[in-house]
Structures are given as C-alpha cells and as structure tokens.
NUPABA-947420 format. One record per atom (N, C-alpha, C): atom name; x, y, z; residue number from 1. Coordinates in pm, 1 decimal. Example, Ala and Ser with C-alpha at 12.3 -4.5 7.8 and 13.67 -1.06 7.14 Angstrom:
# NUPABA-947420
(N, (1319.0, -569.0, 780.0), 1) (CA, (1230.0, -450.0, 780.0), 1) (C, (1320.0, -330.0, 780.0), 1) (N, (1285.0, -225.0, 708.0), 2) (CA, (1367.0, -106.0, 714.0), 2) (C, (1290.0, 3.0, 787.0), 2) 
This chain:
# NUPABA-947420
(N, (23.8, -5445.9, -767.2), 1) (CA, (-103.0, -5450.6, -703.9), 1) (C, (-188.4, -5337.1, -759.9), 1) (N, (-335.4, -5370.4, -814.4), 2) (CA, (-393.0, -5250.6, -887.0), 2) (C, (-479.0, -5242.4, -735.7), 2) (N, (-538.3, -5106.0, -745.1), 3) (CA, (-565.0, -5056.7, -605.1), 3) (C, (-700.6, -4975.6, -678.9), 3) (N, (-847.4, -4955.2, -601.9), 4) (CA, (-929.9, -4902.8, -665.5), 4) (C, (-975.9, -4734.5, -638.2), 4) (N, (-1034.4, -4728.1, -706.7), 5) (CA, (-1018.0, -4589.6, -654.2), 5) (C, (-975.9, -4500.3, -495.5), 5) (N, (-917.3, -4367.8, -488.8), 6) (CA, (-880.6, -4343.9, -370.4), 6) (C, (-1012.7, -4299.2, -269.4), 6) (N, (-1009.0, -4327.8, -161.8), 7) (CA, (-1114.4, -4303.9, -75.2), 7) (C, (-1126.9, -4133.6, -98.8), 7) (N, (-1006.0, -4011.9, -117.0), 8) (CA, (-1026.9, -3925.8, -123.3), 8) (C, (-1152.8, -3873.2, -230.6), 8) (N, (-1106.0, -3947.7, -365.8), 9) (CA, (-1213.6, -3938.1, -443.9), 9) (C, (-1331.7, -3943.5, -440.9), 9) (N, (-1336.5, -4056.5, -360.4), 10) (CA, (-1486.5, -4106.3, -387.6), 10) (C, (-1521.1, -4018.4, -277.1), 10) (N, (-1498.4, -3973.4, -133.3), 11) (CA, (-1571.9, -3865.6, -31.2), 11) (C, (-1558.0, -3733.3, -98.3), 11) (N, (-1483.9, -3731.7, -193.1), 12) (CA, (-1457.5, -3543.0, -287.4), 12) (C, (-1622.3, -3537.6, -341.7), 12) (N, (-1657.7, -3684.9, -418.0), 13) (CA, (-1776.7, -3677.4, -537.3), 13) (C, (-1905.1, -3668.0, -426.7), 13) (N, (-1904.9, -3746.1, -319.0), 14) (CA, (-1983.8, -3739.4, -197.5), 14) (C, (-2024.6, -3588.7, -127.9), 14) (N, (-1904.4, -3545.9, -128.4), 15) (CA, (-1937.8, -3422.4, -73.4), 15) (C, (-1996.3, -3310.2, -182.1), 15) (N, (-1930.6, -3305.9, -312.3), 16) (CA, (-1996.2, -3199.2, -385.8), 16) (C, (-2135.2, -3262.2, -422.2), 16) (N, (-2184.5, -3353.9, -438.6), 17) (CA, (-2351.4, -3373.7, -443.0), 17) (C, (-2422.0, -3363.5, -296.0), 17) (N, (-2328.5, -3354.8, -212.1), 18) (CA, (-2397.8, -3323.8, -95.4), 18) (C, (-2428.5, -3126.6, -86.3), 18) (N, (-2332.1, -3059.3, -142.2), 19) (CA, (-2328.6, -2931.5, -114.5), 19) (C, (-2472.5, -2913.6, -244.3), 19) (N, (-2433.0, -2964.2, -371.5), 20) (CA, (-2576.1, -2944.1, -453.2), 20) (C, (-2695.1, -2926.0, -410.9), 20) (N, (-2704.3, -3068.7, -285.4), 21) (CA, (-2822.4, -3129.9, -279.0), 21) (C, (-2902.6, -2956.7, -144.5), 21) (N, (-2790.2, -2918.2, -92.4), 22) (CA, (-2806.0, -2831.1, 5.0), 22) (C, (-2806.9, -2704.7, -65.8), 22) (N, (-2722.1, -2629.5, -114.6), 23) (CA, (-2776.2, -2553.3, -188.7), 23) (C, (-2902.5, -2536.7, -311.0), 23) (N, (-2955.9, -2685.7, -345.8), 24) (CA, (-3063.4, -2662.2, -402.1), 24) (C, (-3206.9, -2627.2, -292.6), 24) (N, (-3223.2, -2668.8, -175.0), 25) (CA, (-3254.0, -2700.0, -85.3), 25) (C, (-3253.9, -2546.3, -12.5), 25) (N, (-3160.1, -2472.2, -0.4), 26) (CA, (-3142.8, -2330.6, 63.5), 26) (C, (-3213.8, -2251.4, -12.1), 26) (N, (-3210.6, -2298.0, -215.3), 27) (CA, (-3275.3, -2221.6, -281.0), 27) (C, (-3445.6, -2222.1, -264.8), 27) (N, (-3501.6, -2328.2, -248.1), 28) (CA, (-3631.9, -2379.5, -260.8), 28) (C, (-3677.3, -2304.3, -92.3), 28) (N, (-3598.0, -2306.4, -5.1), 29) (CA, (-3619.9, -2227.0, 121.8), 29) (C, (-3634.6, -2080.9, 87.6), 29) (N, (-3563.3, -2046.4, 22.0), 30) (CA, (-3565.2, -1884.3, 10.4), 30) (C, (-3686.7, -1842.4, -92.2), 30) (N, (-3694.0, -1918.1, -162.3), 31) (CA, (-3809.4, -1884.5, -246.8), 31) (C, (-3978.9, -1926.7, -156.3), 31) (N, (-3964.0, -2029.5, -127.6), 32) (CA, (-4076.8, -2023.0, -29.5), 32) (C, (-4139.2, -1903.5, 74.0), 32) (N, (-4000.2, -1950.0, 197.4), 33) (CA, (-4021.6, -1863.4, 342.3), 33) (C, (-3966.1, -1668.5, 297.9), 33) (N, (-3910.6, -1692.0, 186.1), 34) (CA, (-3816.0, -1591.0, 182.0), 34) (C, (-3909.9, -1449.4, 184.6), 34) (N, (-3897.4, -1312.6, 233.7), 35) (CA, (-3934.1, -1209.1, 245.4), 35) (C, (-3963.0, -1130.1, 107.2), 35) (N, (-4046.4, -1058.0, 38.8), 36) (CA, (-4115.9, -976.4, -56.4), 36) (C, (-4198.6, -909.8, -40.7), 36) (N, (-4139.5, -809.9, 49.2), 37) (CA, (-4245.2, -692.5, 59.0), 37) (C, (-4289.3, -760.6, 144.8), 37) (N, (-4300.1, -798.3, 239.1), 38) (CA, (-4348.4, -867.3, 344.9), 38) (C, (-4443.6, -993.8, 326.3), 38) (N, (-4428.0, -1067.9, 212.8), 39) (CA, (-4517.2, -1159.8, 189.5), 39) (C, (-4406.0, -1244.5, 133.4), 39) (N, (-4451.4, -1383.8, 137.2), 40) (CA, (-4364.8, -1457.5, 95.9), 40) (C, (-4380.3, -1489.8, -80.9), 40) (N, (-4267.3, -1520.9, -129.5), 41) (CA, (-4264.3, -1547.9, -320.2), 41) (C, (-4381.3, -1613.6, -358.8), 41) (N, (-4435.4, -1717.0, -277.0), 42) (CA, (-4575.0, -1815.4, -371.9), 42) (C, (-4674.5, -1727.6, -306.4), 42) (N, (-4706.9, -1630.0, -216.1), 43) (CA, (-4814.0, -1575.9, -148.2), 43) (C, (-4815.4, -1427.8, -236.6), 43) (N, (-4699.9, -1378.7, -281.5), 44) (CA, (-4667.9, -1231.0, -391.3), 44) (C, (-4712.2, -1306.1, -521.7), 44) (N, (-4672.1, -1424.6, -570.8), 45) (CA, (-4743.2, -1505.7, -716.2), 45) (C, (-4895.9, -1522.6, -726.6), 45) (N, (-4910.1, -1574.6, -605.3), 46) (CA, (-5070.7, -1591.7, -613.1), 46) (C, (-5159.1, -1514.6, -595.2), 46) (N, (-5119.4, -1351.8, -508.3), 47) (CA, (-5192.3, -1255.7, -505.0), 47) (C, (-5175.4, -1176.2, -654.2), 47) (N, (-5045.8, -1167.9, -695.5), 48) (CA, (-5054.2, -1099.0, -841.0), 48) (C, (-5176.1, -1227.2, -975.7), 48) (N, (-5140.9, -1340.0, -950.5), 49) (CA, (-5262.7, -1392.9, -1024.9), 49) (C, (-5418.4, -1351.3, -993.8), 49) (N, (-5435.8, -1341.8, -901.7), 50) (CA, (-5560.4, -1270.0, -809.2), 50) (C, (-5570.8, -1148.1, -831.3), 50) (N, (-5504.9, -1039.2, -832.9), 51) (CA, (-5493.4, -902.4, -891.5), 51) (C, (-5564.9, -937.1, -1078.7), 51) (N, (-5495.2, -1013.2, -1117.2), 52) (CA, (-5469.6, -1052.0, -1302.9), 52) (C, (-5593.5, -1024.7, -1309.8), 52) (N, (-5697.2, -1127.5, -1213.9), 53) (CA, (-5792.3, -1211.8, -1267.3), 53) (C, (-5918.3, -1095.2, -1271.5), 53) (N, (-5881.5, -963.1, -1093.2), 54) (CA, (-6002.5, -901.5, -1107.1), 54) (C, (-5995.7, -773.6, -1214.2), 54) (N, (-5858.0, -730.5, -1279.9), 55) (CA, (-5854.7, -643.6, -1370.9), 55) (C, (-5943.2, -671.3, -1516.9), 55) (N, (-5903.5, -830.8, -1563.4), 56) (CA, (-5971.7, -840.9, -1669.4), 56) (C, (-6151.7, -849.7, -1616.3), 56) (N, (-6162.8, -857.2, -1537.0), 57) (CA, (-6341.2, -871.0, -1502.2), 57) (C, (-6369.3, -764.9, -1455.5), 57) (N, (-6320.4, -651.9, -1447.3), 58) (CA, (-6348.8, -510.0, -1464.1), 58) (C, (-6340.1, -469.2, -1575.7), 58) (N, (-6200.0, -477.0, -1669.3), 59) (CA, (-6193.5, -471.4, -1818.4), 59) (C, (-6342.9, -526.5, -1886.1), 59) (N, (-6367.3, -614.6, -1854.2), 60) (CA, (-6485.3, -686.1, -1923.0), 60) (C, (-6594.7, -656.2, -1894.9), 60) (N, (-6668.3, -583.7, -1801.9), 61) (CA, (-6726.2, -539.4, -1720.9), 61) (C, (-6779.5, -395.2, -1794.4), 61) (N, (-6671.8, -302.4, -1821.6), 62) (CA, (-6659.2, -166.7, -1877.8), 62) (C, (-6698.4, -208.9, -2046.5), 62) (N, (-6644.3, -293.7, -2110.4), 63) (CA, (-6685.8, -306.9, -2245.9), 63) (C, (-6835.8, -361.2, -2238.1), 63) (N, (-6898.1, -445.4, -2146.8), 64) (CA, (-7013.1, -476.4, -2142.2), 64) (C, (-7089.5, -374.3, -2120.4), 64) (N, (-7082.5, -275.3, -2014.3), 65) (CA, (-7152.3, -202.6, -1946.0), 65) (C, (-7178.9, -110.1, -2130.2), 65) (N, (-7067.5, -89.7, -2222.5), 66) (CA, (-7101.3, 17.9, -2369.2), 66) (C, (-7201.7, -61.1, -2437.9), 66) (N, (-7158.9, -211.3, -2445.7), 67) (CA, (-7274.1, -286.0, -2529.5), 67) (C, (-7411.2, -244.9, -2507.5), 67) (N, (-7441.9, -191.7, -2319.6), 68) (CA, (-7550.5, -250.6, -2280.9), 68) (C, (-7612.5, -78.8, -2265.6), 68) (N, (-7520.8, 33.0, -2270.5), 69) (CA, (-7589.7, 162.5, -2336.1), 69) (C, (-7635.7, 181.4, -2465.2), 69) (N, (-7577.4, 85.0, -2557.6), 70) (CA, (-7588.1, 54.1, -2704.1), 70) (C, (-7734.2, 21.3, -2713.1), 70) (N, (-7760.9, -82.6, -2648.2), 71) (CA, (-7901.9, -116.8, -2625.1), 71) (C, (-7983.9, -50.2, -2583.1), 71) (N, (-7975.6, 0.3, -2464.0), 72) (CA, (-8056.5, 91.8, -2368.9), 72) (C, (-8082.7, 205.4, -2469.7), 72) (N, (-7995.4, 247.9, -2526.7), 73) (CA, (-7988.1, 364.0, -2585.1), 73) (C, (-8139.8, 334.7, -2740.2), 73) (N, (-8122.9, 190.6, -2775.3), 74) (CA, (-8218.9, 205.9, -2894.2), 74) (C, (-8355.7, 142.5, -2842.3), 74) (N, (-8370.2, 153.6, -2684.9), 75) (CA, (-8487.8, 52.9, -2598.5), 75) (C, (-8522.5, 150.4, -2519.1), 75) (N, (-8559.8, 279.4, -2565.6), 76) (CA, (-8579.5, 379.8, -2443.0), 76) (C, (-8520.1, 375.5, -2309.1), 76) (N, (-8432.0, 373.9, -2308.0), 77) (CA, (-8299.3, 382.2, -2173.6), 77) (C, (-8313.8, 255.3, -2086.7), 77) (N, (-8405.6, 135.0, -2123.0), 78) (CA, (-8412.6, -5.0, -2077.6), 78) (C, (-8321.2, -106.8, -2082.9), 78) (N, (-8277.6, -170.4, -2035.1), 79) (CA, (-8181.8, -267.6, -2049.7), 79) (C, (-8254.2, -428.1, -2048.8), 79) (N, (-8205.4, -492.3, -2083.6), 80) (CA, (-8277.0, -638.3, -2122.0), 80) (C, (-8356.6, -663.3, -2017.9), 80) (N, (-8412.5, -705.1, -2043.5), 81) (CA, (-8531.2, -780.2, -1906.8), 81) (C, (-8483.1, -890.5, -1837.8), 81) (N, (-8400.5, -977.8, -1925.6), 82) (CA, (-8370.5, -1084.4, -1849.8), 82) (C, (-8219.6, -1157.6, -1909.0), 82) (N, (-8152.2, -1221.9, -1832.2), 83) (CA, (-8025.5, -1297.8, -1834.0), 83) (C, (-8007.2, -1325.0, -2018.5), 83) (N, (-8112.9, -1429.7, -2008.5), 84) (CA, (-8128.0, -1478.6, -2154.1), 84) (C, (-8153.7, -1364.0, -2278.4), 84) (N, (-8223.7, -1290.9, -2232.7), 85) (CA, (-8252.9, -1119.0, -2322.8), 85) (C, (-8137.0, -1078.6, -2342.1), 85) (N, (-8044.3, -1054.2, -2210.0), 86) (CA, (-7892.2, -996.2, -2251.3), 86) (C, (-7798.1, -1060.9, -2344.3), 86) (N, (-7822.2, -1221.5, -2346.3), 87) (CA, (-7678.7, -1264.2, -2369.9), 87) (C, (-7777.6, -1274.2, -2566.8), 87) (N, (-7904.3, -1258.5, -2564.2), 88) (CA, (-7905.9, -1283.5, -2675.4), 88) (C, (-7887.1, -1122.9, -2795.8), 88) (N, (-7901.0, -1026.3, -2678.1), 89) (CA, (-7894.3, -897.5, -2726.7), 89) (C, (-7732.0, -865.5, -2799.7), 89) (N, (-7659.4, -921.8, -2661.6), 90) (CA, (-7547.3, -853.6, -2683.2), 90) (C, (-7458.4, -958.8, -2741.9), 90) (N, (-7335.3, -981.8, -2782.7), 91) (CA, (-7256.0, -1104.9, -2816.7), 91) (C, (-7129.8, -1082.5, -2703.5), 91) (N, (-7164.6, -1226.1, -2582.7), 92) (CA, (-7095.2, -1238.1, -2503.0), 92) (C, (-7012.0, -1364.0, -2526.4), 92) (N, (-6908.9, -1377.6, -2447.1), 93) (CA, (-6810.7, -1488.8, -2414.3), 93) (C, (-6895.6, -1598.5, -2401.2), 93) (N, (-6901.1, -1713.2, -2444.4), 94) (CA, (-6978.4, -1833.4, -2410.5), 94) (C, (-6962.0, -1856.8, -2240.8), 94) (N, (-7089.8, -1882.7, -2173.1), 95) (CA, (-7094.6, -1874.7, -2039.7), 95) (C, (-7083.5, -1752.4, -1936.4), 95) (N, (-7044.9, -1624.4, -2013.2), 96) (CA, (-6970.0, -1546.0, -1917.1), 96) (C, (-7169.3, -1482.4, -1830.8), 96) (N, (-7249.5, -1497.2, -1841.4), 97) (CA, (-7363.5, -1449.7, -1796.8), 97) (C, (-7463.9, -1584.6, -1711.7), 97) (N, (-7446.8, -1586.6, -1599.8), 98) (CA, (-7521.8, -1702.4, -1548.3), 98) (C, (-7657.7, -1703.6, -1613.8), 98) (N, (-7710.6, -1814.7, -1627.8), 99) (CA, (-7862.7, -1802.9, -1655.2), 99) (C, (-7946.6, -1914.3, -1560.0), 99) (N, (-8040.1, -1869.6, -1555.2), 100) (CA, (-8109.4, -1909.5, -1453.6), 100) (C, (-8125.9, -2047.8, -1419.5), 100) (N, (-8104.6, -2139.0, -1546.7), 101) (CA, (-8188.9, -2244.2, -1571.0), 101) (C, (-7947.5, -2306.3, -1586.8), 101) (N, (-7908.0, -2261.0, -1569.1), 102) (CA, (-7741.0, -2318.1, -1569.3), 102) (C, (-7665.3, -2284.1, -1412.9), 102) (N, (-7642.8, -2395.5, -1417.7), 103) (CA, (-7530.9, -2386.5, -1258.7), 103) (C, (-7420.6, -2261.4, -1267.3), 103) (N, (-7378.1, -2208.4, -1179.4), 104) (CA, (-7303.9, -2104.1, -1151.6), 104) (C, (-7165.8, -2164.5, -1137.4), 104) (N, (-7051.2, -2107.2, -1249.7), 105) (CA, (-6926.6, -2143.9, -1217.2), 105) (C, (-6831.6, -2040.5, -1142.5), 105) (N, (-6716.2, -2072.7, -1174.1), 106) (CA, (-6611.4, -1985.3, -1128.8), 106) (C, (-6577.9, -1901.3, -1209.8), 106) (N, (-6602.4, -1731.3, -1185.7), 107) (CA, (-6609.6, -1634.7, -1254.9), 107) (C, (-6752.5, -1565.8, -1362.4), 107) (N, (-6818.7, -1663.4, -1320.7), 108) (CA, (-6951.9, -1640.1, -1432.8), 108) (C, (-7000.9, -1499.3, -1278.6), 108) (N, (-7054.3, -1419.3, -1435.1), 109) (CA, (-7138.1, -1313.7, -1345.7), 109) (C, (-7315.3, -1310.0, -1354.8), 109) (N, (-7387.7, -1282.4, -1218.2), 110) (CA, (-7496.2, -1258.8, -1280.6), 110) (C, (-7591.7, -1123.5, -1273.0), 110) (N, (-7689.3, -1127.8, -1378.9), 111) (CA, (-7760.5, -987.8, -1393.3), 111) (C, (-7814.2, -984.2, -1362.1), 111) (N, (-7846.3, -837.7, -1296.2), 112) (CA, (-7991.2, -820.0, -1215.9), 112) (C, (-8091.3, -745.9, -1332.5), 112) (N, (-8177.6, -810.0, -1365.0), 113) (CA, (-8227.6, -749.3, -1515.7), 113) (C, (-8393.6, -670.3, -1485.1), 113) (N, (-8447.4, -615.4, -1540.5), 114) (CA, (-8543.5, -517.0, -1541.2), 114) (C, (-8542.2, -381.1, -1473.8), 114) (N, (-8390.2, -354.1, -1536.3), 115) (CA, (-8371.5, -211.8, -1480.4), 115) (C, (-8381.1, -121.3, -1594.3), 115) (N, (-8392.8, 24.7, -1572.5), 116) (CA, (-8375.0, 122.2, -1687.5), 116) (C, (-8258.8, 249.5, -1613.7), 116) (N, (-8207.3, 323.0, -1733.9), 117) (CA, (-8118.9, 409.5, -1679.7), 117) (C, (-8182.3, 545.1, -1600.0), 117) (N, (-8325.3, 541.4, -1640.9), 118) (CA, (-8337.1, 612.8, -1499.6), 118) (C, (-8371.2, 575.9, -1363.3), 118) (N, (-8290.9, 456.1, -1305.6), 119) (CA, (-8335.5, 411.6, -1208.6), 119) (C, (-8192.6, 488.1, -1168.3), 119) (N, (-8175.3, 439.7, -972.4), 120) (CA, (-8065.7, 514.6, -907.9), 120) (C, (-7937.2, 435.1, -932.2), 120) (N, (-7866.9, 526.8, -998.8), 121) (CA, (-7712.3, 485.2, -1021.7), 121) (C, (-7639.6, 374.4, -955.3), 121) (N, (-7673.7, 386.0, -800.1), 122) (CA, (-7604.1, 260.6, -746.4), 122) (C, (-7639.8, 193.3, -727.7), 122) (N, (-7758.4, 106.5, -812.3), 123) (CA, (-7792.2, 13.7, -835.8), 123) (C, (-7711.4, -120.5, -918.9), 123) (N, (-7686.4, -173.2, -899.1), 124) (CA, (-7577.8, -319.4, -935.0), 124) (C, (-7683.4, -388.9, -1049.4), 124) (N, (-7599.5, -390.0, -1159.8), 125) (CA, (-7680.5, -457.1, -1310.4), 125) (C, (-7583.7, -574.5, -1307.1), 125) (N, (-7469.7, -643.7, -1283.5), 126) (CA, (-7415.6, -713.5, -1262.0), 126) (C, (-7296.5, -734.5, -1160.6), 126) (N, (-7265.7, -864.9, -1107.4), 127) (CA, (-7193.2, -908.4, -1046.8), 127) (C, (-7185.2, -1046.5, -1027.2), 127) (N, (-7073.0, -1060.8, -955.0), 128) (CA, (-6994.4, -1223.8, -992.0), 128) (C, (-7025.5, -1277.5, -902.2), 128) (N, (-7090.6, -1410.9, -956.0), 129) (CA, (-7204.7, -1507.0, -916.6), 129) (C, (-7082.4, -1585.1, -787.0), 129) (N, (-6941.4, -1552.2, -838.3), 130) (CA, (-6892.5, -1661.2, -667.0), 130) (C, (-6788.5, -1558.3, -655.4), 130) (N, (-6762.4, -1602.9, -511.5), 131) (CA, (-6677.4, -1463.9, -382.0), 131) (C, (-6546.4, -1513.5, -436.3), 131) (N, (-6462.8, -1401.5, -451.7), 132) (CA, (-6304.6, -1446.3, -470.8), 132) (C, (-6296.6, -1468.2, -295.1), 132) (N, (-6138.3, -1509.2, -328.4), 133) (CA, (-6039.7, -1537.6, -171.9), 133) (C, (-6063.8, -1473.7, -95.1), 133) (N, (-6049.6, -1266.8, -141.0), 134) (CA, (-6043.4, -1196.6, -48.7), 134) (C, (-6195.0, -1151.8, 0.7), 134) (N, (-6273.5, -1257.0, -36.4), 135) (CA, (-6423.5, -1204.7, 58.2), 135) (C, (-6511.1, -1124.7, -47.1), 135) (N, (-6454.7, -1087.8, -200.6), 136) (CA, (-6554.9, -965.2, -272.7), 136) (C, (-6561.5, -1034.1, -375.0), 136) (N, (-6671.2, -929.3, -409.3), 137) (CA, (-6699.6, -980.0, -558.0), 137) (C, (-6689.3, -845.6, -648.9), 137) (N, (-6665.6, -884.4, -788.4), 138) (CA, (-6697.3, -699.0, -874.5), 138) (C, (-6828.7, -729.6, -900.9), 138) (N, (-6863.3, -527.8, -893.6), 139) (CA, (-6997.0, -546.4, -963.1), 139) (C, (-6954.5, -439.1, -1060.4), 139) (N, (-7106.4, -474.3, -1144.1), 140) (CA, (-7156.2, -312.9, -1267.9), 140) (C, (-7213.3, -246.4, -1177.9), 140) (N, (-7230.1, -109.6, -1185.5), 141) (CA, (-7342.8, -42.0, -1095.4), 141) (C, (-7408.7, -8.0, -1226.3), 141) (N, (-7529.4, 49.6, -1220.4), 142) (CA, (-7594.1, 124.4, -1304.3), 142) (C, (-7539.7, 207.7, -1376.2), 142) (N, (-7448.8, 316.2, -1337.0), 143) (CA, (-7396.4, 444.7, -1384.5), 143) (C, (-7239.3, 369.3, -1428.9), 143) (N, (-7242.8, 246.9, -1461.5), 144) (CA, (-7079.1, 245.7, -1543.0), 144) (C, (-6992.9, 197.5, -1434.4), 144) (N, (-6953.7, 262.3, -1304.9), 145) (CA, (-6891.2, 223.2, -1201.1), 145) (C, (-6847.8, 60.5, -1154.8), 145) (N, (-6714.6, 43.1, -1189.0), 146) (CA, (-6682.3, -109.5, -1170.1), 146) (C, (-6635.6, -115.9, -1020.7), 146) (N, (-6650.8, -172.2, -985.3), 147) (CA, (-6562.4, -145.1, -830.8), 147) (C, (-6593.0, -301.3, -743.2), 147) (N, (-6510.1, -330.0, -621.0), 148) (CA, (-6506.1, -461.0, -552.5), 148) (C, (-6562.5, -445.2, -439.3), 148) (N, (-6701.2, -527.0, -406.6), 149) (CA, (-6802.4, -506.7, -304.8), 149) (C, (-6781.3, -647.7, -230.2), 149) (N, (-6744.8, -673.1, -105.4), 150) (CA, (-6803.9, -751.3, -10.1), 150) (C, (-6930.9, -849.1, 26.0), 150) (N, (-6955.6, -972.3, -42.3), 151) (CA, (-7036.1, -1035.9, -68.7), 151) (C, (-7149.1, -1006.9, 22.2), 151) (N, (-7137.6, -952.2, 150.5), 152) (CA, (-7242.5, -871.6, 234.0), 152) (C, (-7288.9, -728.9, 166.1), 152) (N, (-7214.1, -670.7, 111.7), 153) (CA, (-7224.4, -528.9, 30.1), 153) (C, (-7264.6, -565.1, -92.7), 153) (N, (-7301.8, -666.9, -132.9), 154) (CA, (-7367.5, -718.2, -243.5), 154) (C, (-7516.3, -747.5, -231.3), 154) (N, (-7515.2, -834.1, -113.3), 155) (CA, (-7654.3, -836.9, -82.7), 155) (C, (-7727.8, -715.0, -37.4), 155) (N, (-7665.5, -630.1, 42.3), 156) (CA, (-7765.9, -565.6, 109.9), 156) (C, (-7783.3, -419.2, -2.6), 156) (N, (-7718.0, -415.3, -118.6), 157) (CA, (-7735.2, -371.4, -246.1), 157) (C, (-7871.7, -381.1, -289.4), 157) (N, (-7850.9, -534.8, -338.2), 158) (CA, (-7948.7, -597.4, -361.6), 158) (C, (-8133.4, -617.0, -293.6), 158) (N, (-8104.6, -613.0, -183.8), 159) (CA, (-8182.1, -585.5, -47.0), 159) (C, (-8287.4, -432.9, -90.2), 159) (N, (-8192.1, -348.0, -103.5), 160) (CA, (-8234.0, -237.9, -139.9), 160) (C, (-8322.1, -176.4, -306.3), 160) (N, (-8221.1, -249.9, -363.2), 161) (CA, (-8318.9, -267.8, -500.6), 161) (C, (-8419.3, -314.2, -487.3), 161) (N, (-8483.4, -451.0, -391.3), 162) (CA, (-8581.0, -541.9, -437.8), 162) (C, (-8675.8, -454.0, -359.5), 162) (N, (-8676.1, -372.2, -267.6), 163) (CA, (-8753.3, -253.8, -203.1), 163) (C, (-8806.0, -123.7, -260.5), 163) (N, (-8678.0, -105.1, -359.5), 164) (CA, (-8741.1, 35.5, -445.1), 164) (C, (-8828.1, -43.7, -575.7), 164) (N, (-8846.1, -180.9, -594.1), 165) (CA, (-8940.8, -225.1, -698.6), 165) (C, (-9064.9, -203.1, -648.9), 165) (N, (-9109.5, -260.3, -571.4), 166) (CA, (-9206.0, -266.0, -476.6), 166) (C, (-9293.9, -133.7, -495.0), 166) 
C-alpha cells in the first residue's frame, strides 16, 4: 500500500511558513510602532528627510546671498530691482526664484527686490514661497543671516518693510 505524505510533514511545512509569516509581521511592527528616540522609524525617516531638505536651502541660500554681494558690490550696494533682474543677473537653478508672472511650486523661493545694503539688516531679501510641515519657512535676511521663520514671522517681517518704504 503506497501511503501519501505523513500528516506530520505536511503540519511541520504549515507551521514554519506560519512562524515566517509572523515573524515577518513582528518585524514590519517594530519598525513602524517601534521606539527611536521617542519617535517612531517612518516619523525619525521623514523628519531626517525634512532636516535634508532645509540644510540644502540654507546651503543655497548662503551661496546666493555671495552672488548677490557680487552684484551689489558693482551696483552701488543695490541689489536687483526685481525677480526677473535677479535671475537674469545671477545664474540660478532653473525655477529656483518665483517670478511674478509663474505659479509658485514646492520649494521655489521668492524675492523681495528693491532693496540696497544700506537698508536695516533684518530685512528678508528672500524666502520660500510655500510653508514646510513644521509651520516655517527659510529666509535671506539682508545681512547674510539664513535662519527658519514662522510663516506669521514672515509676514509681519514683511509688514514692516512695506512701512519703512513709505
């Protein structure tokens, strides 16, 4: 009498794809819910991408801000008059400067233009036309200073400039 496989077998192969299926399953739990510094693994990934993103737009920010003493410097301490003046002055990233007459993307910054370097330092020559996650945006200040302002601390910046024109 041929006899087919033993039941032991076949519940042995049952059970080790069952322990797989659970230990893959414990893994995908721990990486999710799991603890890092008090934040969870995809919430520590996505804030370090978020960290990434505002270093290089400060990085970029600081090399712009030399271009734009470069200029100032051969324009009697003036800086472009306008969006389109800058990007044609200086050689920027395609898009990286909103212009007036182009929709605003994600990460495009825009300039506040008809300033000179003797105006007051904390005056904002650029900043980023949309709010990250955490509520801010970077700006340029006048004097070089990169730093992350509060889309309310942006405006009322701004607020203040359009008062000392006047």
């Amino acid at each position: 009498m041929i006899r087919g496989p033993s039941i032991h077998r076949r519940h042995g192969a049952a059970g080790a794809l069952l322990l797989v299926v659970l230990v893959t399953i414990a893994i995908i739990a721990l990486i999710y819910f799991g603890n890092f510094g008090g934040k969870s693994y995809v919430q520590t990934t996505v804030d370090s991408k978020e960290h990434a993103r505002e270093v290089v737009g400060q990085v970029n920010l600081a090399s712009l801000y030399a271009s734009l003493r470069i200029y100032a410097a051969a324009n009697d301490g003036k800086f472009p008059p306008t969006p389109e003046e800058l990007v044609k002055a200086i050689s920027l990233p395609k898009g990286y400067i909103f212009l007036v007459s182009k929709p605003a993307d994600d990460g495009l910054m825009t300039y506040v233009g008809r300033q000179s370097e003797s105006m007051p330092a904390e005056n904002i020559l650029l900043y980023e036309s949309v709010v990250g996650s955490d509520g801010g945006c970077t700006v340029l200040r006048l004097d070089g200073k990169v730093e992350r302002l509060t889309a309310e601390g942006v405006r009322e910046v701004l607020s203040e400039m359009q008062g000392q024109r006047r």
